[in-house]
C-alpha positions as CSV (number, residue, x, y, z in Angstrom):
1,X,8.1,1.7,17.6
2,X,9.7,5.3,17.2
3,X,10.7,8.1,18.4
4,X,11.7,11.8,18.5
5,X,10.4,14.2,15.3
6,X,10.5,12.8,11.8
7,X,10.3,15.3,9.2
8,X,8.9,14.1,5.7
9,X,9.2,16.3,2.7
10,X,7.2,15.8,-0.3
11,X,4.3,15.2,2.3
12,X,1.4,16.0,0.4
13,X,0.6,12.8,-1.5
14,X,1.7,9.7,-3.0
15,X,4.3,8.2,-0.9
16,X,5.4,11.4,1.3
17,X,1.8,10.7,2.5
18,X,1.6,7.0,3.2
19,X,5.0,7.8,5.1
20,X,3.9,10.6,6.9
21,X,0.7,8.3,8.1
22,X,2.5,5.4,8.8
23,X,5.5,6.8,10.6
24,X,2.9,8.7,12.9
25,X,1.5,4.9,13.8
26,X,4.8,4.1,14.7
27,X,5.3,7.1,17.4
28,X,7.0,9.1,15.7
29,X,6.4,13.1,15.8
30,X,5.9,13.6,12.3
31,X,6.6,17.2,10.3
32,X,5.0,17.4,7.0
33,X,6.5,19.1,4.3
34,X,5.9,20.2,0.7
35,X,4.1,23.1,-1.0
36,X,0.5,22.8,-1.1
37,X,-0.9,23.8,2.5
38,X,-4.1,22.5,2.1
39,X,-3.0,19.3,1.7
40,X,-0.8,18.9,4.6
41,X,-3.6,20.7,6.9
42,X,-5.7,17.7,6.0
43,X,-3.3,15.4,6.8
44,X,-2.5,16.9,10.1
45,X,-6.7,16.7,10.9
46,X,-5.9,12.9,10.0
47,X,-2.7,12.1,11.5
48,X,-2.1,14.8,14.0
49,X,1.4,15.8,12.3
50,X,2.9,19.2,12.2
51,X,1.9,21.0,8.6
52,X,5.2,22.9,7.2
53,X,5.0,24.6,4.1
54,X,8.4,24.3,1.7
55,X,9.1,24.3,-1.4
56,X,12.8,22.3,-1.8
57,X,14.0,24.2,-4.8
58,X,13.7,27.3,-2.5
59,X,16.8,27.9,-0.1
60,X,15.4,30.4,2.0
61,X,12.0,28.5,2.5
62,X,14.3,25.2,3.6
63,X,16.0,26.9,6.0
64,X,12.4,28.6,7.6
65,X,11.7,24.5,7.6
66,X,14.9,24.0,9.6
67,X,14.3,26.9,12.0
68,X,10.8,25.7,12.8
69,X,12.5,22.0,13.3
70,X,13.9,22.6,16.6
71,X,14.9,19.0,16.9
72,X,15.2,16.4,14.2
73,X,16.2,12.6,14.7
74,X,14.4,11.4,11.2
75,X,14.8,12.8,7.6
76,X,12.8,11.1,4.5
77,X,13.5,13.4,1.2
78,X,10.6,11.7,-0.3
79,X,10.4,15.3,-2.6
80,X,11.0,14.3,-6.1
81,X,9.4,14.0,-9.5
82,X,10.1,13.1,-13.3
83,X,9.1,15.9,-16.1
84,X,8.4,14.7,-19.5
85,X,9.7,11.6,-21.1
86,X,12.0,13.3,-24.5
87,X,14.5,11.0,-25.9
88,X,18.1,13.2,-25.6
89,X,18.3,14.5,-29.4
90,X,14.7,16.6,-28.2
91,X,15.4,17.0,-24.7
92,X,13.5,20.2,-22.7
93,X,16.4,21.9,-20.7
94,X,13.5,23.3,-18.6
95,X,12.3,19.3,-17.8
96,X,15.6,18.3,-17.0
97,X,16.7,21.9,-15.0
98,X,13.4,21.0,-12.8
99,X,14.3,17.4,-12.6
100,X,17.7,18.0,-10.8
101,X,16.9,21.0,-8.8
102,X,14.1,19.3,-6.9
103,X,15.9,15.8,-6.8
104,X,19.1,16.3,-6.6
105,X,19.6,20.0,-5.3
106,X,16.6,19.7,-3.0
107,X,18.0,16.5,-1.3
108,X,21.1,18.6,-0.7
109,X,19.4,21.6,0.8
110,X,17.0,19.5,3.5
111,X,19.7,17.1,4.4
112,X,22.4,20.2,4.5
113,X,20.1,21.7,6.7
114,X,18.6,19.5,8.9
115,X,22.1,17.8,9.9
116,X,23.0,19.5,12.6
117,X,19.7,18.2,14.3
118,X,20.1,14.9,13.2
119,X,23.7,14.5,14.3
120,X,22.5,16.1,17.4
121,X,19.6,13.9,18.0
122,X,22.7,10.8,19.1
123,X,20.7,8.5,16.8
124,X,19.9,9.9,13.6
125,X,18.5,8.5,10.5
126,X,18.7,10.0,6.9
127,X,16.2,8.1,3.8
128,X,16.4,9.3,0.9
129,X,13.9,7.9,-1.6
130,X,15.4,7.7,-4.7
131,X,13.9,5.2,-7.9
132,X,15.7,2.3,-9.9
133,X,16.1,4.9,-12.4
134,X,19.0,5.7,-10.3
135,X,20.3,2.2,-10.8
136,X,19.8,1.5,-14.6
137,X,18.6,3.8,-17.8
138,X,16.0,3.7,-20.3
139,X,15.0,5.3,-23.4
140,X,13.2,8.7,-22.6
141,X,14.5,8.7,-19.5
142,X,17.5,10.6,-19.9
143,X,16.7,13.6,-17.6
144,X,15.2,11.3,-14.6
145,X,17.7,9.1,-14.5
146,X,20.3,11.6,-14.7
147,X,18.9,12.8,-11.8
148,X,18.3,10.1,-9.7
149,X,21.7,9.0,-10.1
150,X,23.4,11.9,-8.5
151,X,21.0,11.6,-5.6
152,X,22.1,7.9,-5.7
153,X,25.8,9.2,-5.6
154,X,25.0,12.2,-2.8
155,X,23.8,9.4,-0.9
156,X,26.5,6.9,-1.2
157,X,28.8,10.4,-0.6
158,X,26.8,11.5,2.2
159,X,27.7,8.2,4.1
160,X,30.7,8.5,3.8
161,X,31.4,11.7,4.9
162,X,29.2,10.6,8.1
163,X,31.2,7.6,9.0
164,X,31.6,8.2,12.8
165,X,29.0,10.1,13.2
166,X,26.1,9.1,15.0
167,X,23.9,9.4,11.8
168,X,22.5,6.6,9.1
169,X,22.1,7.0,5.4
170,X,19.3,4.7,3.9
171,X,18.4,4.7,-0.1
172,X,15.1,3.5,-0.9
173,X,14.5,2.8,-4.4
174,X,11.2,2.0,-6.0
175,X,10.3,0.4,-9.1
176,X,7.3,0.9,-10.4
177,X,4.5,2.3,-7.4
178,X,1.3,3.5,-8.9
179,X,0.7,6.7,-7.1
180,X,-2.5,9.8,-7.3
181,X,0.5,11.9,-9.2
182,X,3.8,10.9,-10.3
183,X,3.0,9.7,-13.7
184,X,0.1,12.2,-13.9
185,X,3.0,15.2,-13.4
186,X,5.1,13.8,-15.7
187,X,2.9,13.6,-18.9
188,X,1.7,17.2,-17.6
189,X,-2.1,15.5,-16.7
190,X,-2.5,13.4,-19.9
191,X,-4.4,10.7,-17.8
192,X,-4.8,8.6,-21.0
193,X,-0.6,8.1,-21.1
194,X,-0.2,8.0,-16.9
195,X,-2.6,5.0,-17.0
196,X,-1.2,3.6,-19.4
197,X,2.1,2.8,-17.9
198,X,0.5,0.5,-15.5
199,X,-1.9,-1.1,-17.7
200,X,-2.1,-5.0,-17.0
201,X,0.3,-4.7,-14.6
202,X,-0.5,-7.2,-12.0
203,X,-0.2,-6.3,-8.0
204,X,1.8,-2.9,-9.1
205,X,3.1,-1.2,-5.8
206,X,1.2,1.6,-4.0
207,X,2.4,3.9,-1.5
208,X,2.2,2.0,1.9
209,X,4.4,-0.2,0.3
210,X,7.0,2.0,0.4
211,X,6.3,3.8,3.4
212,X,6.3,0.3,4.7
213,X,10.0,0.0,3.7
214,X,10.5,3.5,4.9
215,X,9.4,2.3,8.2
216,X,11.4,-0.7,9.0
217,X,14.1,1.3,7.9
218,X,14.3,3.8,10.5
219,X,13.1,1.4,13.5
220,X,16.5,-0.5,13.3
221,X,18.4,-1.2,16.3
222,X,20.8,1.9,16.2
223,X,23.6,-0.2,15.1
224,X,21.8,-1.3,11.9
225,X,22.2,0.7,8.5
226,X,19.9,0.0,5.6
227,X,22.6,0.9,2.5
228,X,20.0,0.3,-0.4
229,X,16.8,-1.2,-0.6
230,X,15.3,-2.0,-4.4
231,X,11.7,-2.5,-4.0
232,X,9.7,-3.9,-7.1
233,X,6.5,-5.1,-7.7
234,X,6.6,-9.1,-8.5
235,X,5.3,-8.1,-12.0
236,X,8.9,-6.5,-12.9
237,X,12.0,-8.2,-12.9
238,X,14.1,-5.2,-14.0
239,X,13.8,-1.5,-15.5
240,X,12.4,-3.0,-19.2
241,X,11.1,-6.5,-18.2
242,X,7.6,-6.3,-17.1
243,X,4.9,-8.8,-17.3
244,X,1.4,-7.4,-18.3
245,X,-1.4,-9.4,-18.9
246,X,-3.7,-8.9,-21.6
């Protein structure tokens, strides 16, 4: 079981959700962040969690997030998201400005400002959920992968920079999860194309088998540091080789 306050950013849904719930079942005080309100005033009628509105591209509004946290001994940057999916000769600067500043930048700010807590805390436990598309390309995926590679590389840095201090640095990395949103957000709510990415996929992931991950991951013995975990459904060997069944 856990303890002491976990804060959770991209809160609202998909897997900053299924974390949020699941880390609250494993005794954690849980702080859930993102933009929409509403969302995370439901959850907090569910779970009991502490609703904190912020928007990670936003630099003041992270640091309100860090001055409501008064104590902080568990960060998942679940807050993320692809935009659009233009091969490179048609690339939208806007999709892939978006793309970095939320994934990349807004992993910097929350961790940047929630360290001090976390190194404070004597045992503290950084997650950042990142995608395979950190770990190998595709076509069309120029601007995600881009992206999730430097947060792959700021975590990799981060730990480094840490060594010695009472602090872990754990990258989870999901394959494909079928969520309420991601793939909905990235064809801008063409539901025809969202599905379609998960069509006769067998036993695709979903959420809570992430947050699942997430979990065991931050209930290690405090000697214990999760580097990298790659979590795929069974259907998908790698980032093109998928089985679908007709």
């Amino acid at each position: 079981m856990g303890s002491g306050v976990a804060v959770v950013t991209g809160a609202s849904s998909g897997i900053g959700a299924a974390t949020a719930r699941r880390l609250a079942a494993e005794g954690f005080e849980v702080v859930a962040a993102a933009r929409r309100m509403d969302r995370l005033e439901d959850l907090a009628t569910e779970i009991g969690c502490t609703p904190i509105a912020v928007d990670v591209t936003d630099q003041a509004s992270v640091d309100a997030l860090a001055l409501a946290t008064a104590s902080c001994r568990v960060l998942v940057n679940n807050a993320g998201g692809a935009f659009g999916l233009d091969r490179i000769a048609v690339a939208n600067d806007d999709d892939w400005q978006r793309m970095y500043d939320v994934n990349v930048l807004g992993t910097l700010r929350v961790t940047r400002a929630l360290l001090p807590a976390l190194v404070a805390s004597g045992d503290g436990v950084i997650v950042n959920v990142t995608s395979t598309a950190g770990h190998g390309v595709y076509e069309g995926g120029g601007g995600y992968t881009a992206a999730k590679f430097g947060e792959h590389a700021l975590t990799e840095t981060l730990r480094l920079e840490l060594c010695g201090e009472p602090v872990r640095v754990a990258e989870i990395a999901p394959g494909m999860v079928k969520t309420d949103e991601f793939s909905l957000v990235r064809f801008a709510g063409d539901e025809g194309r969202a599905e379609s990415v998960y069509a006769g996929v067998p036993g695709v992931l979903v959420a809570d088998d992430i947050a699942d991950c997430i979990a065991w991951t931050v209930t290690r013995p405090w000697n214990v540091n999760i580097d990298l975990m790659v979590v795929r459904p069974r259907a998908q060997a790698a980032q093109h080789k998928v089985h679908r069944e007709s």
